[in-house]
ROVOVO-399562 format. One record per atom (N, C-alpha, C): x, y, z. Coordinates in pm, whole numbers, padded with zeros to 5 digits, always signed. Layout:
BEGIN
XYZ;...
//
This chain:
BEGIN
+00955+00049+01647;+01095+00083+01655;+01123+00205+01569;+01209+00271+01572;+01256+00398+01525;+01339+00385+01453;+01364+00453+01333;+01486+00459+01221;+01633+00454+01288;+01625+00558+01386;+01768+00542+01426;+01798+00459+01532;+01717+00417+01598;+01766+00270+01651;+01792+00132+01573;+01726+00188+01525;+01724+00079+01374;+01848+00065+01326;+01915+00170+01255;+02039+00199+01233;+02142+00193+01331;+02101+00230+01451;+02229+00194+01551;+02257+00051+01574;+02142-00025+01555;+02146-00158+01540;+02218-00215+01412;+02155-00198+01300;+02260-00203+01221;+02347-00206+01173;+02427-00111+01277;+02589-00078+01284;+02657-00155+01353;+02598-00195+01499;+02658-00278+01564;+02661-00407+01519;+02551-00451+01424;+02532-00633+01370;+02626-00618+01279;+02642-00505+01218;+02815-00540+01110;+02926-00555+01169;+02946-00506+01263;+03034-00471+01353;+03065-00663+01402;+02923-00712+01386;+02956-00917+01420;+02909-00885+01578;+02829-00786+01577;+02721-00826+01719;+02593-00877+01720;+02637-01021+01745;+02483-01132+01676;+02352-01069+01809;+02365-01005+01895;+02293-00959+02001;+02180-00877+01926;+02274-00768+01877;+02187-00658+01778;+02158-00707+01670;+02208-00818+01611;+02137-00924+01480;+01999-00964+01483;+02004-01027+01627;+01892-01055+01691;+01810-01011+01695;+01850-00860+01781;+01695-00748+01771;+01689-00685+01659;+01740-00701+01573;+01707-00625+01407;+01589-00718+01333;+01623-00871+01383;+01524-00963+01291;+01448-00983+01339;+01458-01009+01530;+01296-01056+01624;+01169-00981+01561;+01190-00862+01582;+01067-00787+01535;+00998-00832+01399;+01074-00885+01313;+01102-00943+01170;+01033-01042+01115;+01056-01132+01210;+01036-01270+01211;+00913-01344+01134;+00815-01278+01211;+00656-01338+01178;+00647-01262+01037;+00667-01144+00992;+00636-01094+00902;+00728-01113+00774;+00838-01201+00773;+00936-01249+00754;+00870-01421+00641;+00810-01473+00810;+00782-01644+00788;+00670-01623+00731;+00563-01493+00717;+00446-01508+00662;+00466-01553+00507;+00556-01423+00460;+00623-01418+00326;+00648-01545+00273;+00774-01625+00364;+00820-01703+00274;+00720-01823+00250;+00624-01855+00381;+00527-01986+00362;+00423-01892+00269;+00388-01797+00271;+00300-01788+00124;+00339-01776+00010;+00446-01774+00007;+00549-01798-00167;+00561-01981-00168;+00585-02037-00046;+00647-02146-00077;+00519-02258-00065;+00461-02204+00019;+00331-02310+00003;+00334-02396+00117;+00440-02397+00238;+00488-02545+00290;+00525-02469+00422;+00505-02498+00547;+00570-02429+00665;+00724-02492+00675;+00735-02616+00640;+00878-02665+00631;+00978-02584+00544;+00939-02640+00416;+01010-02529+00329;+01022-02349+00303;+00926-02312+00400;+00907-02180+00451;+01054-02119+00564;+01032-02248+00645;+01128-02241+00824;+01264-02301+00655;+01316-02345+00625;+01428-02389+00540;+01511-02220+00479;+01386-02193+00382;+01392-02098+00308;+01402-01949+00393;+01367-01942+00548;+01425-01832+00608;+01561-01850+00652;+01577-01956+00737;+01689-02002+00818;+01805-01928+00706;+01771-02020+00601;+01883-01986+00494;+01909-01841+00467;+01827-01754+00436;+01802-01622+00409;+01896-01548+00581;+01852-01615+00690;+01879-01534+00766;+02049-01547+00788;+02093-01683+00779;+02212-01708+00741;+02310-01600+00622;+02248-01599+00528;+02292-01524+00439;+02302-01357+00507;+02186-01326+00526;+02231-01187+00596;+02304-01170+00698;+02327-01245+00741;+02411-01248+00854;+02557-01228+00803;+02624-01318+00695;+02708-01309+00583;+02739-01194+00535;+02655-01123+00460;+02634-01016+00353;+02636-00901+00469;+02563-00918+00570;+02524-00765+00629;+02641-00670+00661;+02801-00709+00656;+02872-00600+00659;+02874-00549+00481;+02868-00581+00397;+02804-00548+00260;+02710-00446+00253;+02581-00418+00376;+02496-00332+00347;+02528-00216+00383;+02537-00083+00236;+02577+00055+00207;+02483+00114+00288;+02363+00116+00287;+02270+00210+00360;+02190+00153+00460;+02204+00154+00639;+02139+00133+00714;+01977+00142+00702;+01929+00244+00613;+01789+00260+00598;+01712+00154+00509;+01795+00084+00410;+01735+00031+00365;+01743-00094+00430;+01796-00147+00520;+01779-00247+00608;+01631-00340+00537;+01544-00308+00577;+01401-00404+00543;+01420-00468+00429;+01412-00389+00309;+01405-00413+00180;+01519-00531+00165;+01627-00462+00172;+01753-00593+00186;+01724-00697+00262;+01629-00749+00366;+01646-00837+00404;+01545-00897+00356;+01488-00828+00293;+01297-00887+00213;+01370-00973+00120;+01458-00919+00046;+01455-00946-00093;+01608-01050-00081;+01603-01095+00051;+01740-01205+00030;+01584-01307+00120;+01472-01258+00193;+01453-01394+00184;+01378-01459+00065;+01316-01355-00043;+01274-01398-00142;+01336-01459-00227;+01463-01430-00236;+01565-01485-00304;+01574-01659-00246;+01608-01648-00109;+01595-01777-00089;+01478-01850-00112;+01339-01806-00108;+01225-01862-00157;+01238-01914-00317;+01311-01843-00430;+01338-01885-00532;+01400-02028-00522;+01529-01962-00493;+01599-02075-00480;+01537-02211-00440;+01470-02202-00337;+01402-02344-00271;+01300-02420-00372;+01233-02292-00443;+01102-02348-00526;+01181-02435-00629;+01313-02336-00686;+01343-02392-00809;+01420-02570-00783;+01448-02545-00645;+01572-02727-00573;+01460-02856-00578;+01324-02769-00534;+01255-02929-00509;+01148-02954-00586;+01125-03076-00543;+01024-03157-00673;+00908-03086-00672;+00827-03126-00750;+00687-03045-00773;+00630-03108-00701;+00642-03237-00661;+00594-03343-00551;+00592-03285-00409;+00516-03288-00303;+00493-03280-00209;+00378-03289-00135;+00400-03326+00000;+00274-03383+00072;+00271-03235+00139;+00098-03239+00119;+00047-03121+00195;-00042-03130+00274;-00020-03083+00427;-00147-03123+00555;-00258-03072+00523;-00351-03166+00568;-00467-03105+00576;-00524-03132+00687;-00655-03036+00736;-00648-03030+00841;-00787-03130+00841;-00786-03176+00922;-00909-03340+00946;-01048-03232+00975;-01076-03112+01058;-01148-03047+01056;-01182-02949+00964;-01329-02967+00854;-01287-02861+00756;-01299-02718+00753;-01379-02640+00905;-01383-02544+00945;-01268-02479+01024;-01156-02541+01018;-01012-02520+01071;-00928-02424+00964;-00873-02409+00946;-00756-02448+00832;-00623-02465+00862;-00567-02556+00804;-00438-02627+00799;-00335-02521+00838;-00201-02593+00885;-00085-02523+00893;-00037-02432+00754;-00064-02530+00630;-00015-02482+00510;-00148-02415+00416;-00130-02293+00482;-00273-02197+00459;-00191-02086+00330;-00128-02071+00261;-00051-01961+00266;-00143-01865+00185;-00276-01898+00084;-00359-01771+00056;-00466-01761+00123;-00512-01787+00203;-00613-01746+00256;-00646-01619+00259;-00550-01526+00264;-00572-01363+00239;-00595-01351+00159;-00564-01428+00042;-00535-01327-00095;-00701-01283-00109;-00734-01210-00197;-00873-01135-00282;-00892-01221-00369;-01001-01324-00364;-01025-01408-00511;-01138-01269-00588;-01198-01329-00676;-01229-01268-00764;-01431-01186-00707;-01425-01121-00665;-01565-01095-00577;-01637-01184-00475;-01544-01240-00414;-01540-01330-00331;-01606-01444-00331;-01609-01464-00453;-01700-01566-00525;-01582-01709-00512;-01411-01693-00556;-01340-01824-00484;-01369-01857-00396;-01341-02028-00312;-01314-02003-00192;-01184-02071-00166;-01135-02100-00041;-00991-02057-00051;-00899-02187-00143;-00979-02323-00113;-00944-02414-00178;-00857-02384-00356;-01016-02315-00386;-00969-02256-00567;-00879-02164-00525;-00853-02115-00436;-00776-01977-00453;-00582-02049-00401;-00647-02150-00373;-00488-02210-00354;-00405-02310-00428;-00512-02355-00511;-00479-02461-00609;-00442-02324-00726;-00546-02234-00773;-00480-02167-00863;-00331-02071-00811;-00308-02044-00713;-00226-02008-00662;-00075-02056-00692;-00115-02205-00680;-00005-02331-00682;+00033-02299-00812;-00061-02268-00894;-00036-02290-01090;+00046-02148-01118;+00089-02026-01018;+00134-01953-01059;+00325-01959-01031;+00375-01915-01141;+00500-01927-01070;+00571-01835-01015;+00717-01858-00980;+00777-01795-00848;+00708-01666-00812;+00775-01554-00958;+00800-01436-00943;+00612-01365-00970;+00506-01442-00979;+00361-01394-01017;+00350-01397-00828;+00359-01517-00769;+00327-01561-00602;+00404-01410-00555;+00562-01435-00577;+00619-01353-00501;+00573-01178-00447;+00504-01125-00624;+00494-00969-00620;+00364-01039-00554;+00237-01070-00551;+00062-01073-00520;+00097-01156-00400;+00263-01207-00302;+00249-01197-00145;+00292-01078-00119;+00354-01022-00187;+00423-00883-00131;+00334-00728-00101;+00251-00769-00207;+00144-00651-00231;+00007-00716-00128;-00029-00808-00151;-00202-00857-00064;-00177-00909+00048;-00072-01012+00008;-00011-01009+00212;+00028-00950+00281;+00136-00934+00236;+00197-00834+00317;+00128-00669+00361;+00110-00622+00207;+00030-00438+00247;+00147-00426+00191;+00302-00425+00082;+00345-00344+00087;+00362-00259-00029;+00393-00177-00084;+00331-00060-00134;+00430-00096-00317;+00387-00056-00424;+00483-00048-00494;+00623+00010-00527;+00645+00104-00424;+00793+00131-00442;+00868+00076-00363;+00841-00022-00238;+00875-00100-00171;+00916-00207-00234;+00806-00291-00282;+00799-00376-00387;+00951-00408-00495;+00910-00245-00536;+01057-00255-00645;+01158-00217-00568;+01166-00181-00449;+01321-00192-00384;+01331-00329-00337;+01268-00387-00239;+01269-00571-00281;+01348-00636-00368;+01265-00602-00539;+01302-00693-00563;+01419-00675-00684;+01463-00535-00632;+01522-00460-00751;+01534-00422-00869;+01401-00390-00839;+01346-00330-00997;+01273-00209-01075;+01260-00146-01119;+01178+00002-01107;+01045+00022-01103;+00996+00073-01016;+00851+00087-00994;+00769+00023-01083;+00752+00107-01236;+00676+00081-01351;+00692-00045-01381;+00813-00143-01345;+00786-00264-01405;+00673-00354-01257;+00733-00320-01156;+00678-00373-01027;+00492-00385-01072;+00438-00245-01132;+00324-00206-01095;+00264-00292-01238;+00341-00316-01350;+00317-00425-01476;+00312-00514-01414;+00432-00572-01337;+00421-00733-01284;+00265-00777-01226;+00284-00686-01133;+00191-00688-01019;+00046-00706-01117;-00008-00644-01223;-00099-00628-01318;-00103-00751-01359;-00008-00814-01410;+00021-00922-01482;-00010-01068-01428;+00041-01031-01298;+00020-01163-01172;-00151-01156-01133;-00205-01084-01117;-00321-01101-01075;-00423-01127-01208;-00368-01097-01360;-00447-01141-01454;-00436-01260-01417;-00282-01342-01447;-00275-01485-01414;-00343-01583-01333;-00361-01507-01189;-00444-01546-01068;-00535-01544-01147;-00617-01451-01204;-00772-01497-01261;-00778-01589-01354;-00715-01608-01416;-00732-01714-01510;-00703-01819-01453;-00627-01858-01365;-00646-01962-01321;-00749-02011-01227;-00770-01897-01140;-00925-01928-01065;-01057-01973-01150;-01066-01894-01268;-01137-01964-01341;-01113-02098-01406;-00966-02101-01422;-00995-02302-01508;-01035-02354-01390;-01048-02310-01275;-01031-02394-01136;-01198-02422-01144;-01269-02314-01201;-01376-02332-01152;-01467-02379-01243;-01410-02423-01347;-01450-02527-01443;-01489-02669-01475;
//
């Protein structure tokens, strides 16, 4: 899609044309639900934590000043709702597994990530995963899942580059240290 269709779309979904709402997020969607089930850990609480997010923009979107930044604004309201969700529910939860162990489960959400010379495997890389919190998951899905870049990053999540590119430093020390108690 093109910037200025993009934006013409834009204009019309403020305008309360759920048509062009539609085609602003379809394209969205998967790259959207990847995000929130690898922050959240859960395809349920993933599908919760967008719905909500998409709700909200839907709300807010006559609020948005610059058509271009469209993406970022909608990244960073569903991350927001990913907060929100992590911080509502119990630490408790049942997680599928898949009866085949050459499969993997619905609730995969690192399998991408980079363990440490590929010496994790994904098991350690998801249990230590689990041990990190919101905002460590959030920047190391944004950057290894996703691909997206650090100044992206800090428009997300509204913050200035240099701290994005600390976080980001910071989160993946964490990831190692926990891959290692894992592997203890």
């Amino acid at each position: 899609m093109n910037a200025q269709f993009d934006n013409r779309l834009v204009e019309a979904a403020r305008d309360r044309d759920p048509e062009a709402f539609a085609a602003l997020v379809r394209p969205r969607l998967d790259r959207l639900m990847r995000t929130a089930r690898a922050i959240l850990g859960h395809d349920a609480d993933a599908g919760d934590a967008l719905q909500d997010a998409l709700t909200k923009a839907w709300q807010g979107l006559p609020g948005l000043r610059d058509p271009d930044q469209f993406d970022a604004w909608l990244s960073r309201i569903v991350v927001n709702a990913c907060r929100t969700a992590l911080k509502r529910r119990s630490r408790t939860w049942v997680r599928e597994i898949s009866l085949d162990p050459a499969e993997p489960g619905p609730d995969d959400p690192v399998s991408t990530l980079p363990g440490p010379d590929g010496v994790a495997d994904r098991l350690s890389i998801e249990a230590a995963f689990d041990r990190l919190n919101v905002d460590e998951r959030t920047i190391l899905v944004l950057h290894h899942l996703e691909g997206r870049s650090l100044d992206e990053i800090a428009a997300i999540l509204s913050i200035p580059v240099g701290t994005a590119k600390s976080r980001l430093y910071a989160a993946r020390q964490m990831l190692d240290r926990a891959l290692q108690r894992q592997q203890r």
